[in-house]
Legacy VTK file of the C-alpha trace (Angstrom):
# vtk DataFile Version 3.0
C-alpha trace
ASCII
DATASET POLYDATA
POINTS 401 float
-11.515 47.970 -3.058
-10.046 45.669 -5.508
-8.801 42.140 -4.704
-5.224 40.709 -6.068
-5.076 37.481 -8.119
-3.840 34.725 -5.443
-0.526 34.446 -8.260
0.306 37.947 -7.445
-0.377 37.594 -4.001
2.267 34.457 -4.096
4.981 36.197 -6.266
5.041 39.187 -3.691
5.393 37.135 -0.584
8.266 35.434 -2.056
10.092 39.181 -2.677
9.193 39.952 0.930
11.084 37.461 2.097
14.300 37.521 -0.356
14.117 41.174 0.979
13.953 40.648 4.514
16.859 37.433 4.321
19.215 40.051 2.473
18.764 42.817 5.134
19.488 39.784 8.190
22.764 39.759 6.707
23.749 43.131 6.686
25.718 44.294 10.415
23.671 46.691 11.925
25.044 50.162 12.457
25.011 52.298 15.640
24.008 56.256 14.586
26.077 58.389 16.876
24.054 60.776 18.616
23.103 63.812 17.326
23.358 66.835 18.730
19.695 68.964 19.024
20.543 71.801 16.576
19.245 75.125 18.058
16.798 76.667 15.453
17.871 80.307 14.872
15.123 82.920 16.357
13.527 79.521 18.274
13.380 80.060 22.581
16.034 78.558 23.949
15.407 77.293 27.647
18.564 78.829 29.244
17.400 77.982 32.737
16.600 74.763 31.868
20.046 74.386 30.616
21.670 75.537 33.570
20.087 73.274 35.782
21.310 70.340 33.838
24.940 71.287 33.822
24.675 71.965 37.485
23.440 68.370 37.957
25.936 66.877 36.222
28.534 68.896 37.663
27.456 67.325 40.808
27.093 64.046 39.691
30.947 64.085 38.204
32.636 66.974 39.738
31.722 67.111 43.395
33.336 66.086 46.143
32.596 65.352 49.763
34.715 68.101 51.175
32.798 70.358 48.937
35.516 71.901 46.357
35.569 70.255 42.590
37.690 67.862 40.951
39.861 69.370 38.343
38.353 67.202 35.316
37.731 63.855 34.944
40.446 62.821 33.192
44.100 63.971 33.605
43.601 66.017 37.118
40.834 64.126 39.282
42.733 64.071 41.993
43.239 68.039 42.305
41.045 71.280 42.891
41.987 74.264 41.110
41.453 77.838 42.481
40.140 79.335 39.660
37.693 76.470 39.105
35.969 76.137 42.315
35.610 80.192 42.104
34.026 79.653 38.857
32.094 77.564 40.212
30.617 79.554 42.806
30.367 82.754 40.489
27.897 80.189 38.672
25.922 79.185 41.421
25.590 83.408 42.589
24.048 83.687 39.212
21.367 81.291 40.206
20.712 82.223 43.323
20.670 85.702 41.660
17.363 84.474 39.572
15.510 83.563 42.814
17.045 79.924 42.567
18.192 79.793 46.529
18.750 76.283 46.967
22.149 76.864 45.167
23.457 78.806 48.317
24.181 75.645 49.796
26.348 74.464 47.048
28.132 78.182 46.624
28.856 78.395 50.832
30.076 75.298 51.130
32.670 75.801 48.345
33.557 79.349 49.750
34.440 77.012 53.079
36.332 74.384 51.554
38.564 77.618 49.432
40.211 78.009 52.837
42.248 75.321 52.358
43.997 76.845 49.453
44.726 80.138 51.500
48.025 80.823 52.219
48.332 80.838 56.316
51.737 81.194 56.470
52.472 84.015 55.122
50.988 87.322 56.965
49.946 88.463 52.878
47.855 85.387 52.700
46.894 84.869 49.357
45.339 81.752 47.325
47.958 78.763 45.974
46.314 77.046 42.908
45.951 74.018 43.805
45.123 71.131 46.289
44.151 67.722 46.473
40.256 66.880 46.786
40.380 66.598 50.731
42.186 70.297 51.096
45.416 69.127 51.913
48.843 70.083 49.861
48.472 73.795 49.276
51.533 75.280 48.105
53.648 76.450 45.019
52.727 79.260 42.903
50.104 81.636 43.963
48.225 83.282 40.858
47.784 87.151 40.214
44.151 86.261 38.151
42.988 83.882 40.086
43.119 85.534 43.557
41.430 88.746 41.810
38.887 86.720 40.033
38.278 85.254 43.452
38.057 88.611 44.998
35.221 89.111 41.853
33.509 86.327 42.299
33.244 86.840 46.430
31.571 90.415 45.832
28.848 89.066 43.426
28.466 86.013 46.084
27.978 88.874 48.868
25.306 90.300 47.193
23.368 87.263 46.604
23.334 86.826 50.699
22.827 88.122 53.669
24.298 88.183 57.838
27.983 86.426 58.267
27.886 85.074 55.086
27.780 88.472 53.298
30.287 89.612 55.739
32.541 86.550 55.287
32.289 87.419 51.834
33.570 91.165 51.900
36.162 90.382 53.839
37.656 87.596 51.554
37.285 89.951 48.739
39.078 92.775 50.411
42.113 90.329 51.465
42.486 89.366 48.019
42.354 92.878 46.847
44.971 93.487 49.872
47.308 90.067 48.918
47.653 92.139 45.380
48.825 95.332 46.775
51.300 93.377 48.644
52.826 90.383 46.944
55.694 91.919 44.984
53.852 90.938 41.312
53.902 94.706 40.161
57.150 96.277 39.495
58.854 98.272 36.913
59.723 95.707 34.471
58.182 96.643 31.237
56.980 99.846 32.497
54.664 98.770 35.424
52.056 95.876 35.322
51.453 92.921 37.674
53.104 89.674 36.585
50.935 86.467 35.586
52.476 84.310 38.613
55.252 84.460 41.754
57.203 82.685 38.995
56.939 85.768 36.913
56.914 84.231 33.819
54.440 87.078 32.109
52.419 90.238 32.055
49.280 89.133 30.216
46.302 91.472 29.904
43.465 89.483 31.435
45.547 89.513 35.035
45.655 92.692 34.884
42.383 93.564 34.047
41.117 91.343 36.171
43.031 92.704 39.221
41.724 96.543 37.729
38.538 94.839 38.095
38.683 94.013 41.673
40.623 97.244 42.580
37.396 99.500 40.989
34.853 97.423 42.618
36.747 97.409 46.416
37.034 101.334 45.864
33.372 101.182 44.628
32.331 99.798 48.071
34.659 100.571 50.908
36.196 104.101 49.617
39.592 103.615 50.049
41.356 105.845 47.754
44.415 103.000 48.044
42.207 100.998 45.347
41.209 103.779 43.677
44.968 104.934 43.042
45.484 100.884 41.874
42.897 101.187 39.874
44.071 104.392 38.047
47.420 102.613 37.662
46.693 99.358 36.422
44.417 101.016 33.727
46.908 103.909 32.505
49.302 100.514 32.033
47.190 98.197 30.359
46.245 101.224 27.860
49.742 101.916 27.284
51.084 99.009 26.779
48.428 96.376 25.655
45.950 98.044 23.634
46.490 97.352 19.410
45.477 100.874 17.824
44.942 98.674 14.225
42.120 95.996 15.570
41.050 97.895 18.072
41.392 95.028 20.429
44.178 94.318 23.380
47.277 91.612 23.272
47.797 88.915 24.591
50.748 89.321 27.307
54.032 90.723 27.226
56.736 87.635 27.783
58.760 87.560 30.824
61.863 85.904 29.131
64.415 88.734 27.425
63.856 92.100 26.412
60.074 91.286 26.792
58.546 90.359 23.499
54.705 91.079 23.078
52.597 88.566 21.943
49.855 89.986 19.410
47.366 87.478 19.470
44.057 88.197 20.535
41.959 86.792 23.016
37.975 86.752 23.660
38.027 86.750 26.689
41.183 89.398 27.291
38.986 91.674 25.734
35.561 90.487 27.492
37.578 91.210 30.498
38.720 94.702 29.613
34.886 95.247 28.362
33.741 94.741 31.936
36.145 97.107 32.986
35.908 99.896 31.321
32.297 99.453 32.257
33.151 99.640 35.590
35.428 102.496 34.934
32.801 104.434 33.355
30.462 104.236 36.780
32.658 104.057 39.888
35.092 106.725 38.672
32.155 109.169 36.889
33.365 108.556 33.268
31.115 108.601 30.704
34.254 108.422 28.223
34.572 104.503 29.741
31.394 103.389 28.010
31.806 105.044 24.704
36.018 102.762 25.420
33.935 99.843 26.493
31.143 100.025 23.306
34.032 100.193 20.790
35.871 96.981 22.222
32.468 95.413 22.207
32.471 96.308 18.206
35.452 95.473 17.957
35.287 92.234 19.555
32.807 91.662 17.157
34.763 92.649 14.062
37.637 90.727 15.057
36.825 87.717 17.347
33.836 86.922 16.077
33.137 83.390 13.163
30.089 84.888 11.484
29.705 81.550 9.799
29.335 79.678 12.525
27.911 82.829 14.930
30.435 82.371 18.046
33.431 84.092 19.416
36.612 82.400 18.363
39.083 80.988 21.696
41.842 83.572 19.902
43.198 84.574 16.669
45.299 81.583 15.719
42.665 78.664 17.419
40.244 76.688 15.062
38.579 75.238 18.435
36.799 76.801 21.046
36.351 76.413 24.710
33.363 77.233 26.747
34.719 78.607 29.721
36.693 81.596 27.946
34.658 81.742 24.520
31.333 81.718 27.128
33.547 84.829 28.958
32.320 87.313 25.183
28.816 86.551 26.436
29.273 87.888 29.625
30.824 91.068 28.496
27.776 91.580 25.903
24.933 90.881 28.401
27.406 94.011 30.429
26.516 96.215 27.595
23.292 95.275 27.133
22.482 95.610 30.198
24.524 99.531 30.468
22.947 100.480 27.184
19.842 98.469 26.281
21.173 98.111 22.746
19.643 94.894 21.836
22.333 93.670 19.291
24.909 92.995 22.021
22.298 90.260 23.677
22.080 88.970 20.123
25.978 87.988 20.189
25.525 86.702 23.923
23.041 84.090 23.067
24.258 83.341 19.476
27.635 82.508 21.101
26.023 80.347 23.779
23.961 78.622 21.774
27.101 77.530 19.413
28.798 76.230 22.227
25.586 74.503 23.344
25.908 72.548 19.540
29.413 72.335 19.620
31.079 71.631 23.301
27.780 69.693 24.984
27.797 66.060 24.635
23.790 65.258 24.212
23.462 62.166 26.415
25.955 63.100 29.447
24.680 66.983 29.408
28.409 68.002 30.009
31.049 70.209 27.984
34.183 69.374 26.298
37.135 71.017 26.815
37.804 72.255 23.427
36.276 71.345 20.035
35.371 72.847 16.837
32.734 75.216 15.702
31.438 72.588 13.605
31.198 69.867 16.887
34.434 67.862 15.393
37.628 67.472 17.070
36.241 67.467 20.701
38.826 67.121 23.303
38.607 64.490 25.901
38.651 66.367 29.054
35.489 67.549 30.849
36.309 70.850 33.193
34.693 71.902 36.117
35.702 75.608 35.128
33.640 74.923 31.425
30.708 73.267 32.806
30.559 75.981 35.614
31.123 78.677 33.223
28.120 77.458 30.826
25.710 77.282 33.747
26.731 80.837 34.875
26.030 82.347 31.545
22.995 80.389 30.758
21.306 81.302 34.243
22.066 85.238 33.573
20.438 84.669 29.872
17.211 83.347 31.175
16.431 86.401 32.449
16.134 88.017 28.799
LINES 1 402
401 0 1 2 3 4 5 6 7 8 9 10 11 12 13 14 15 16 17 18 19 20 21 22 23 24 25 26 27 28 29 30 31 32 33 34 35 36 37 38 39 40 41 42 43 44 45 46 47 48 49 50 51 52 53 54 55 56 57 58 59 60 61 62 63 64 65 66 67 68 69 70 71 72 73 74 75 76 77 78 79 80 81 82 83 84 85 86 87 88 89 90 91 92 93 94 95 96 97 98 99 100 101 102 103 104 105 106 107 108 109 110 111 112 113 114 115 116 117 118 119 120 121 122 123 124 125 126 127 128 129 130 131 132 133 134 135 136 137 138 139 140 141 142 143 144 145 146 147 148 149 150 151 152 153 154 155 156 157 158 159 160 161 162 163 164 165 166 167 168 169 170 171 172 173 174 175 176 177 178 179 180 181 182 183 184 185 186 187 188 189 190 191 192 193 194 195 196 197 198 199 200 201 202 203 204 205 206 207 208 209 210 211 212 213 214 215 216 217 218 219 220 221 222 223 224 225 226 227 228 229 230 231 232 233 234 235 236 237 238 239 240 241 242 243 244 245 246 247 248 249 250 251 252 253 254 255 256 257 258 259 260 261 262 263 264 265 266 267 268 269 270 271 272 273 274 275 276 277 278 279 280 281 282 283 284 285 286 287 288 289 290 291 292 293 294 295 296 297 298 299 300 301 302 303 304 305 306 307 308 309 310 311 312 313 314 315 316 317 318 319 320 321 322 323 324 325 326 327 328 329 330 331 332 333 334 335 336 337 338 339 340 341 342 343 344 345 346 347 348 349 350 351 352 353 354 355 356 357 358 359 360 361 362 363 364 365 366 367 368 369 370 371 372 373 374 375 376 377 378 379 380 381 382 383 384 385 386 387 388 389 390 391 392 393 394 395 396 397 398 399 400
């Protein structure tokens, strides 16, 4: 090797350190984080996933009575219904991969929902809201989330055993029973249950929700009383929801007038009414309800689906998405999948997930914005219990495939 003149030597220590003086001066600047991108066709570690929103749904979310704070921002003070249920329905789905210390965490919850049951009135029912020590039930009582309760309850019974399995049922079947009796289905607009005692609405997702539970409590107690609710909510929805041009079903028929329907299209509307039909297709011995279900599914992917960006779109006139009800497409396609073994429907499960994983999951907190773009831009402040519980639901069912 070759030795430099001492000159040389001289003349490039004195550049060093006019370099290094003009780089002392300049402000030094912060990268923001960056989210890991997930490589297309790589192994994703759903379970792994899953875990980590759990924790940090503890670590924010959680409190010492057991339900969940609202969000962290605007409602920390409350507990929502359909969040705490969501929650639970996530922690079934773990325990439903063999991961039983989340039994705890899903009992405990069911315990603290009492507090939000109405025990004044002989109906019973669930109000929407408390505060975080159980106290202050009251106002409106909701049509979808007392039957996604009565959902989530049945999948929770399944995942245990004794009293609590019992405890279970029986929750299920009064919210199943606080349906047939609250008044929310009448004649207005043909038939249909409205969204809330306010009646303000007759959206599709509470009603397919509610032909949901009605299928499932026929499914497992034989009561031909569900089975007729069943038959009507669905001959309803069909008849009055369903867009014969897209394929896909409205949004909700307003309360206010002569009842004007409102054609935007939801994801998860239809990921509801996917589920059903699947449901339809088994309990009532109709093989025409999968070939239904299977053409929503394609048509859910026609419509409601960003190919750019490979994730189902919040509805037809949102930029942003939201990873409780955009997560709710993934659930319906793992339903197919798992009816049909076509692989192509698991394909738009995990490609959905794994654009809200870039898009909605803050890197260094492990939690999910409310709403933000496909691109990651325009997140929204708020952190949900019902996203993050969402996101760990459908990431522990992927891990199994």
């Amino acid at each position: 090797m070759k030795t430099l003149p001492v000159k040389y030597l001289f003349i490039m220590l004195m550049l060093f350190c006019i370099s290094c003086k003009k780089e002392s001066t300049q402000v030094p600047v912060t990268p923001p984080p960056v989210e890991p991108p997930v490589v297309p066709g790589a192994p994703v570690d759903y379970l792994k996933l899953a875990k980590e929103t759990h924790t940090f749904t503890v670590n924010n979310l959680l409190t010492a009575s057991y339900g969940y704070r609202a969000n962290t921002t605007s409602h920390s003070n409350n507990c929502y219904e359909w969040y705490n249920v969501s929650q639970i329905y996530a922690d079934a789905a773990m325990v439903g991969i063999g991961e039983t210390s989340y039994l705890a965490y899903m009992n405990s919850t069911f315990k603290f929902m009492e507090n939000m049951w109405d025990k004044r009135d002989l109906r019973g029912g669930y109000f929407a809201s408390v505060n975080l020590d159980g106290s202050g039930a009251a106002g409106d009582k909701y049509v979808d989330d007392n039957a996604l309760s009565g959902m989530v309850y049945l999948e929770a019974a399944e995942v245990t055993t004794g009293a609590d399995k019992q405890a279970y049922l029986a929750k299920a079947k009064a919210c199943g029973d606080w349906l047939i009796s609250s008044g929310l289905w009448d004649n207005v607009y043909g038939g249909g249950f409205w969204w809330n005692t306010a009646k303000p609405e007759k959206p599709t997702q509470t009603n397919g929700l509610t032909l949901q539970l009605f299928l499932k409590l026929y499914s497992l107690t034989g009561d031909t009383v569900y089975r007729d609710w069943a038959i009507q909510v669905n001959n309803w929805i069909n008849s009055k929801m369903f867009d014969i041009n897209t394929g896909l079903y409205i949004w909700k028929i307003d309360g206010a007038g002569e009842g004007t329907k409102r054609n935007d299209k939801f994801t998860y509307d239809n990921a509801i009414m996917v589920e059903a039909f699947l449901l339809y297709s088994k309990i009532m011995n109709d093989p025409s309800y999968l070939t239904k279900a299977q053409n929503l599914g394609r048509a859910m992917n026609t419509t409601l689906w960003n190919a750019v960006y490979k994730g189902y779109v919040f509805n037809t006139a949102e930029t942003r998405i939201n990873p409780a009800w955009c997560a709710w497409g993934s659930q319906a396609m793992i339903r197919l999948y798992e009816t049909d073994k076509d692989p192509s429907w698991l394909v738009y499960a995990k490609e959905n997930i794994n654009r809200l994983n870039i898009a909605n999951r803050n890197a260094t907190t492990l939690g999910y914005y409310f709403f933000a773009g496909f691109d990651g831009q325009s997140r929204s402040p708020e952190i949900e219990t019902v996203d993050q519980a969402w996101m760990q639901r459908l990431q522990a069912l992927l891990s199994k495939y």
